[in-house]
N, C-alpha and C positions, 0 to 999 in steps of 0.2 A: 496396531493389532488388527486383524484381519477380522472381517463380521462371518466365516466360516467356519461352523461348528467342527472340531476334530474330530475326528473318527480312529477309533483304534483296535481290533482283533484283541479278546481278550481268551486266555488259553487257562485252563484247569488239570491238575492233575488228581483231581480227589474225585473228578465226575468223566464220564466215558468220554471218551474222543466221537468227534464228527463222525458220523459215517455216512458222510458223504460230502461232497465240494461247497461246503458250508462252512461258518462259525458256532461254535458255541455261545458266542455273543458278541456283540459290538458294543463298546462305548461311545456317546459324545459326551462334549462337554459336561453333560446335565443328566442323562440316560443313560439305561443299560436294557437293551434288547437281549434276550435271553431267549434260544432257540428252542424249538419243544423239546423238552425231557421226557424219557422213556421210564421204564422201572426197569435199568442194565443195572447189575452190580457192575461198578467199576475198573473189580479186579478181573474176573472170569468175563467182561462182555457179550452175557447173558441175560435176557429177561427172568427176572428174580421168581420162582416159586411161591404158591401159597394165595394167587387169583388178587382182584381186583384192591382189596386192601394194604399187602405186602408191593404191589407196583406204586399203587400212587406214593406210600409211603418211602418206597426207594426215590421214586421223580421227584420228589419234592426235597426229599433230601441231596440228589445231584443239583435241582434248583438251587437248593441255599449253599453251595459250593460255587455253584458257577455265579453268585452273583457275590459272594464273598472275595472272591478269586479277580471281580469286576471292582472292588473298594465300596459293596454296596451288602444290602441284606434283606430277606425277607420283609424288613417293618419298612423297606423305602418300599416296597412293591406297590404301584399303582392300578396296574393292571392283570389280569391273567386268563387265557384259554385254555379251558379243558378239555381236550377230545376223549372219548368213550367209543367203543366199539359196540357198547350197548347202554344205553338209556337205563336199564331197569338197573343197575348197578348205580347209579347215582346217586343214592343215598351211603351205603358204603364208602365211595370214595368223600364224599361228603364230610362225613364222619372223621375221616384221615385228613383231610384238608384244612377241618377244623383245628388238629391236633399246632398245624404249623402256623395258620392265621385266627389270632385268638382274641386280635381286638381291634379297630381300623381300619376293616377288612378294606381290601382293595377291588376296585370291579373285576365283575369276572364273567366270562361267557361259557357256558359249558355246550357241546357240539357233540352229537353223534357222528361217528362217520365207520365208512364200509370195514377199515381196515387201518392199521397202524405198522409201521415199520417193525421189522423181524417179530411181526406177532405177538406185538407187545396189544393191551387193551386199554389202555391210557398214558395218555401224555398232555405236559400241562408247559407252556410258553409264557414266557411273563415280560413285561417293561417296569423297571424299577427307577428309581433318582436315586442319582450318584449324590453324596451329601458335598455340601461345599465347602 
């Protein structure tokens, strides 16, 4: 047996496609790297209407597709980054985040930053354990 962890391209069709020269996630053995999540509805590949509470709760719901779609789930999530386009919204998504992590919260870094892909104003990136 080789001591090289596998690696494998994991693909979803319940959450947007890459858009761009990337995965939606990787597995190894043990992990699931799970790429940042936007608030796209899946179908229309659109940032979802309705500001800061209706995205995160889209992203976190293409979250727990893509790591579902990984053989994993929100409760394996160990880790997760938030980016914010603005700080002062951070209790809102807060609020929303809570909805999906309700007990054994996993660490989590929350980041402001200048700008988000197609204009979205938050995206969240997570590592989860694949169960064994």
């Amino acid at each position: 047996m080789s001591s090289h962890s596998k690696r494998k391209v994991v693909t979803c069709s319940n959450a947007p496609a890459a858009i761009g020269p990337y995965s939606v996630a990787i597995t190894t053995d043990s992990l699931v790297f799970v790429s940042g999540q936007l608030g796209i509805d899946p179908t229309s590949g659109s940032i979802v209407e309705g500001g800061i509470q209706a995205q995160t709760r889209t992203a976190l719901t293409n979250l727990k597709s893509v790591l579902e779609s990984a053989g994993s789930s929100l409760e394996q999530v160990v880790k997760t980054t938030v980016f914010l386009t603005d700080m002062a919204q951070f209790a809102e998504m807060n609020g929303v985040y809570a909805e999906f992590f309700t007990s054994d919260y996993p660490a989590r870094s929350a980041i402001q930053v200048a700008a988000l892909p197609k204009g979205g104003i938050v995206e969240v990136e997570a590592i989860a354990v694949l169960p064994a």
